[in-house]
N, C-alpha and C positions, 0 to 999 in steps of 0.2 A: 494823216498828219505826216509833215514831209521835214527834214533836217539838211537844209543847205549848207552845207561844208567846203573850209578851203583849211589848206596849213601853208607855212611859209617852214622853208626846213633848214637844216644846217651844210644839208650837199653829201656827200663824201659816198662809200662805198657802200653796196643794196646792202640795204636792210641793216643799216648801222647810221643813217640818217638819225639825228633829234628833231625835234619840233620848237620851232623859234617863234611860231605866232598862230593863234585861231580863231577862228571864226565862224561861229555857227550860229545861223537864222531859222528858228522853227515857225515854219511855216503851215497852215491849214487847207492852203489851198487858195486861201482868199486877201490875207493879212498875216503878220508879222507877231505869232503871239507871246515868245521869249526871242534872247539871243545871250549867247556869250563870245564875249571878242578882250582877249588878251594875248600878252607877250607870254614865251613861256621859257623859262632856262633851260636851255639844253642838255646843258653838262658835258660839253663836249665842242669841240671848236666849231666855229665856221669857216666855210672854204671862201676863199676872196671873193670869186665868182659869184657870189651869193651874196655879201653883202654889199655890189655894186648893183644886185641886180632888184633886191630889195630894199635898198638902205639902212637893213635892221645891220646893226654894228653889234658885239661882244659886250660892251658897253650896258648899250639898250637892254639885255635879256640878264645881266648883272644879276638885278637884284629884282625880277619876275618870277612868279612863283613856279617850283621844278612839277615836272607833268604831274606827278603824282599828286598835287596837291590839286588839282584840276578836273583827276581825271574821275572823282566820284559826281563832279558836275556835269562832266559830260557823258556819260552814266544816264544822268539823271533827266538830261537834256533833250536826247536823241531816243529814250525811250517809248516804244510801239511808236516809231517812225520810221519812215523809209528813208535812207538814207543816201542823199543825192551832192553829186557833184563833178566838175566838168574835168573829166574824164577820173573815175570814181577809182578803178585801178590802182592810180597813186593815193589817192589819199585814203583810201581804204586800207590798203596795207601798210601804212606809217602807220594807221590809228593803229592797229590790231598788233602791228609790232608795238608800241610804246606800252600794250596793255599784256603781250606779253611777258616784256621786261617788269611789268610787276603779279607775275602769275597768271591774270586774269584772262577766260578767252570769250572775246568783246567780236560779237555779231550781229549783227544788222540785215537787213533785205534792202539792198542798192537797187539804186538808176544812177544812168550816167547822161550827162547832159550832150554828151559827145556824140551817142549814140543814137539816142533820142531825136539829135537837129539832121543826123542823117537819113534816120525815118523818116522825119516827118518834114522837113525840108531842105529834099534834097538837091543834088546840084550846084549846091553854094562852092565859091571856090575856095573856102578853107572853114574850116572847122574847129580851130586855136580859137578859145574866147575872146581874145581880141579885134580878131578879124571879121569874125561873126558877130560879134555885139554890132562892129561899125557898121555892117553889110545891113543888120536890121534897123539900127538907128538908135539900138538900147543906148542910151549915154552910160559911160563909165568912169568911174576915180580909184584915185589911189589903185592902181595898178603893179600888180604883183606885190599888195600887202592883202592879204588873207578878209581883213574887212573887204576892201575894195573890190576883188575877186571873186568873193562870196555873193554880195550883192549884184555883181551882173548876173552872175550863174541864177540867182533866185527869179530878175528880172526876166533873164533868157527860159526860166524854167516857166516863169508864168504863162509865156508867151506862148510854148511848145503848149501846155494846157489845153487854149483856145486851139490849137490844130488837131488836137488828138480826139479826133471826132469816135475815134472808136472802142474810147474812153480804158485804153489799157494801163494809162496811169492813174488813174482814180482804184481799179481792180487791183493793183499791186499794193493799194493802203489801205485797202479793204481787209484782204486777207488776211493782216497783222491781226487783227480785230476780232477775227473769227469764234466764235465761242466762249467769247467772253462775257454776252450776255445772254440770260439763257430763259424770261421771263416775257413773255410778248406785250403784255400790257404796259408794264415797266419799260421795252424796251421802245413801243411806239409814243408813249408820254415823253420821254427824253430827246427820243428826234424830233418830236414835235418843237418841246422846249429850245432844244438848240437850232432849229432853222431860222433864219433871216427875215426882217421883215421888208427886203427890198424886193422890186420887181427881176423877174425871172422867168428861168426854166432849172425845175428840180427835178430829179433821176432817183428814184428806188430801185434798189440793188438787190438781190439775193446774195445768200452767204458764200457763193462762189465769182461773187463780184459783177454777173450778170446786170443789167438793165432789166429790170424785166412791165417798168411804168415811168412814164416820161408825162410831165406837168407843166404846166405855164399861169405865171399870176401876177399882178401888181403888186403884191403881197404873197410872199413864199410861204410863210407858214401861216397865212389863213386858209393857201391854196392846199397844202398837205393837211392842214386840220379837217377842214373840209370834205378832201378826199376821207378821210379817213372817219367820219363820224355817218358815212352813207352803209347801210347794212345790206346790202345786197350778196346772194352766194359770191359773185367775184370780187368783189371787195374786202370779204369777211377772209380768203381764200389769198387774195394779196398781202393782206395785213398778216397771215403765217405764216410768207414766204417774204415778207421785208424784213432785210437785215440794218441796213445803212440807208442815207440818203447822201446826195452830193446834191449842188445847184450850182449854176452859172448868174451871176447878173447880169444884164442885159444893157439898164441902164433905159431905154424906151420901148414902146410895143411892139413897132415892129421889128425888132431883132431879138425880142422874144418871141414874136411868133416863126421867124424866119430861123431860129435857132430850135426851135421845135420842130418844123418842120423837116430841118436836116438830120436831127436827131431819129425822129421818127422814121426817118426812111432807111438810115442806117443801123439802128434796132431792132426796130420793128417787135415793140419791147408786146410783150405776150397777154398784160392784161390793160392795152390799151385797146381802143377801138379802132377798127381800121378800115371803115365804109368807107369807099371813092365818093368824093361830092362832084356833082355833076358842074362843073365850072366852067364859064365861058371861056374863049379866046381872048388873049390880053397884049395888046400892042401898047409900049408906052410912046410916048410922043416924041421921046428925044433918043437918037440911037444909043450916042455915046454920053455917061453923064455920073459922076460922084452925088451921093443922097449923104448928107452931111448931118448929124442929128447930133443929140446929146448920149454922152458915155457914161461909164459908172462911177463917175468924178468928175469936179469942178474941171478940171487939168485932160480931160479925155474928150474923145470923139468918134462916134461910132460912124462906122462908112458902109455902104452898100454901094460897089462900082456893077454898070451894066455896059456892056459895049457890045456895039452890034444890035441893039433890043435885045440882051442878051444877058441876065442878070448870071456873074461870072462870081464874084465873092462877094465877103463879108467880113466885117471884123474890127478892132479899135484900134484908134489913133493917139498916141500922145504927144509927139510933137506936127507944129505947123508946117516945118518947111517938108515933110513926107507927103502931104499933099501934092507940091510939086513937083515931086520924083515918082511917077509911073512905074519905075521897076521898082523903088525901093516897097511902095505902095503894093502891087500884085504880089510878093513874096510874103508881106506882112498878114495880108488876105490870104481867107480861109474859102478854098474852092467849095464853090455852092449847084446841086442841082436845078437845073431849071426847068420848074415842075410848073405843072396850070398853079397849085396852089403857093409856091413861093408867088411867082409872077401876080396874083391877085390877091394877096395880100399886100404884096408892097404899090401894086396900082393904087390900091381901098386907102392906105396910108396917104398917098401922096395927092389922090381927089381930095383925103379930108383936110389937105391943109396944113398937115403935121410933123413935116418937113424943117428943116431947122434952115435949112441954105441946099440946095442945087448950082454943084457946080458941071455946065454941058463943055465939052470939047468937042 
């Protein structure tokens, strides 16, 4: 569970800043499943600079409740989460000063979204939420008010998600979690219970966050029930070394299998199976060409570009005009191996028909 954080502040000298607005979106991973977004009194002025830069006036935060009165919510809010936001540094230490000014010492386990876009894609030419929203195409509002802020960062965080193929931000919300359950039966009836019934790929974890079984189904928690009601020594042997589950949707088949497949290779999780199938050679017919299918929303569009006969990435699309932008496109894509088995699984898709639109260049 993740806690997307902004503040908007009153300015002035370290660590004697107040907090004039917040904004926190608790997130799963998937969906949006609390938030809290309020003005908050400072008690303390604001420097001009700051209220031209955020329009919050002296006015506005008047008669907005003072931190204290907030801050058992947010407390309550950010609790066994990880707590994220673009560049985590600042708001991290306003939180933790505000919570020391009322004794408390207010800790969390951070990511920073700043940090995270430099890992995982890097080379962009700036790294300010602003500039990288625009570079990727996230749309943003309200700009420099704490809601507005918040929400790119959650958007920008989603996105880092689908690149983080080597899944060290799912292992970071794992951890929190760690030993909290401590009953194997009780605890695979609950993962059962909370998995998804959309199509996918789902990941079991061990308690050190590990991968150690990677899944694919039309149905995510028939596919882990499934899994799980088979008695075999390895199965019986996985089920006491799963801690958590995470999943991806997909959104169609073949980007579930094609997200399995990537998965798999860079796992190479321990109690899957890992026989090489003996696969032909697979030429597609068009060198260069966008595989355009359905997303995991009415509003989405999953892409597979190949160029060269060359399956290069994969990954979703929410707006249209990204389509026609090539760079903005290959950035938002998630670089893909090009193995006999992605290349003939996405051939087998596109013989069957299943294709939503080919767009060739």
């Amino acid at each position: 569970m993740y806690a997307i954080i902004d503040f908007e502040t009153t300015g002035g000298k370290f660590n004697e800043e107040g907090i004039t607005e917040v904004a926190i979106y608790k997130y799963d991973g998937h969906q949006i499943v609390d938030q809290l977004i309020t003005l908050v009194n400072p008690e303390r002025p604001i420097q001009p600079f700051v209220v031209k830069l955020t329009g919050i006036t002296p006015n506005m935060v008047r008669t907005a409740p003072k931190f204290h009165e907030v801050a058992k919510r947010i407390v309550e809010i950010t609790e066994d989460c990880v707590f994220i936001a673009h560049n985590t540094s600042f708001d991290y230490r306003i939180l933790r000063t505000e919570f020391k000014r009322l004794g408390f010492d207010y800790t969390r386990e951070t990511l920073c979204t700043v940090e995270l876009s430099k890992k995982l894609i890097p080379e962009m030419p700036s790294y300010s939420l602003g500039k990288l929203c625009r570079a990727l195409g996230i749309p943003m509002s309200d700009r420099h008010r704490a809601s507005g802020d918040a929400l790119a960062t959650l958007k920008l965080f989603k996105f880092l998600l689908t690149k983080d193929l080597s899944k060290e931000i799912t292992k970071s919300s794992i951890k929190i979690l760690v030993d909290k359950v401590k009953v194997i039966s009780d605890k695979l009836n609950k993962m059962i219970e909370d998995a998804p019934t959309v199509m996918g790929v789902f990941y079991i974890h061990n308690k050190e966050g590990e991968v150690i079984y990677i899944g694919r189904n039309k149905n995510i928690k028939k596919g882990i029930n499934q899994l799980y009601l088979k008695t075999s020594k390895k199965i019986l042997k996985l089920q006491a070394h799963s801690h958590s589950i995470s999943h991806e949707e997909t959104g169609n088949e073949l980007m579930a299998q094609l997200k399995f497949d990537m998965a798999s290779l860079k796992h190479k999780p321990k109690f899957n199976n890992h026989r090489k199938k003996n696969l032909q050679t697979v030429v597609f017919n068009n060198d260069n060409m966008l595989l355009i299918d359905k997303g995991r929303h009415a509003q989405e569009k999953s892409v597979v570009l190949i160029e060269e006969n060359q399956i290069l990435g994969v990954g979703f699309i929410d707006l249209a005009h990204q389509f026609n932008n090539m760079d903005i496109l290959k950035t938002l894509l998630t670089k893909i191996e090009d193995t006999s088995a992605t290349r003939y699984a996405t051939k087998r898709y596109l013989e069957a028909g299943k294709i939503e639109r080919i767009v060739r260049y």
